[in-house]
N, C-alpha and C positions, 0 to 999 in steps of 0.2 A: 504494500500500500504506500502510497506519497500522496501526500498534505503540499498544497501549494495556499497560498493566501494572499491578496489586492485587497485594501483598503480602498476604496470608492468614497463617492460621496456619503452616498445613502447609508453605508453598512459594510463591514469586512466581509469579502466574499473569500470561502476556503472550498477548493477545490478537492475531493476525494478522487483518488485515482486507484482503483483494484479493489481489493477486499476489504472491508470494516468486519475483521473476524477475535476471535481471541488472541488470535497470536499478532496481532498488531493495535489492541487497544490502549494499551498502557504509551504507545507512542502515538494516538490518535490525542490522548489525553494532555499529555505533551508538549507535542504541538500545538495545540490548540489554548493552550494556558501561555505559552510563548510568545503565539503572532495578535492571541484576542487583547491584550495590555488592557488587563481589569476588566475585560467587558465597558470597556468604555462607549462602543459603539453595537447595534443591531450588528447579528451574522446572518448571512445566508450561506449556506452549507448546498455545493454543486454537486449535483450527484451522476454527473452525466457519464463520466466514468466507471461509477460504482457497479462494481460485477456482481456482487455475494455480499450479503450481509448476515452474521449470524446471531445469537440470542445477547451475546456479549457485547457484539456489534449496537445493536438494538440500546441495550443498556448503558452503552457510550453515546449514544445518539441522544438519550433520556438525562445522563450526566449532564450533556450539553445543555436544553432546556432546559434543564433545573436551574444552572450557575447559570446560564442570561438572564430566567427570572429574575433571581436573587442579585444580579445586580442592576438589575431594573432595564436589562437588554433585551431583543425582543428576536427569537431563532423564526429562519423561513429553511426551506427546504427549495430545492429548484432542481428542474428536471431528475426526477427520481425515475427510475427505469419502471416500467412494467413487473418484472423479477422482484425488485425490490417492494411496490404498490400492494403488488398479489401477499406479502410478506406483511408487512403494515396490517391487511386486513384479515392474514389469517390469524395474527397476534392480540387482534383488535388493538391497532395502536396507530389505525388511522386516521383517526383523531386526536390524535394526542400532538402532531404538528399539523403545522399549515405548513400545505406543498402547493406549489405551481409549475406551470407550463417551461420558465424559462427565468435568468435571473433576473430581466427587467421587469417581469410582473412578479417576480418576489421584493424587489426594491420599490416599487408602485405601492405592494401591499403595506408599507411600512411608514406610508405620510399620512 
């Protein structure tokens, strides 16, 4: 897996590329406490790469929302694969983020 991250206007966009599995969550963790500096700003998290996600995967994904809530940031999701969607809904935790089409209608969703 590789973590890439742009700071935009709207919001830090972090790019996932490959697996969000167990054997790469402790450095999804990581990174993502690295390039978000305090949660200072909204993420949207690109998932356009994202092959596999597994239950751990998931759980870092939930890590994430939890600590943007808590510092008052606000997580989107963007282009989430089909694979991934089908996974969301059979965990029921489709709900639990707001996903979009693409990163510009997850930076839309955030004014």
């Amino acid at each position: 897996m590789n973590i890439a991250s742009e700071q935009h206007v709207a919001a830090m966009v972090i790019r996932i590329d490959g697996e969000l599995t167990a054997d790469g969550s402790d450095n999804f963790k990581r990174n993502i406490l690295d390039v978000a500096d305090s949660f200072a700003s909204d993420i949207i998290v690109d998932c356009t790469s994202l092959s596999l996600i597994d239950s751990v995967g998931l759980e870092s994904l939930l890590w994430l929302s939890d600590e943007a809530r808590r510092n008052k940031s606000r997580l989107r999701l963007a282009c989430v694969p089909e694979t991934v969607s089908n996974i969301f809904r059979l965990t029921r935790l489709d709900g639990a983020f707001s996903t979009h089409q693409n990163v510009e209608a997850a930076a839309r969703s955030l004014n």
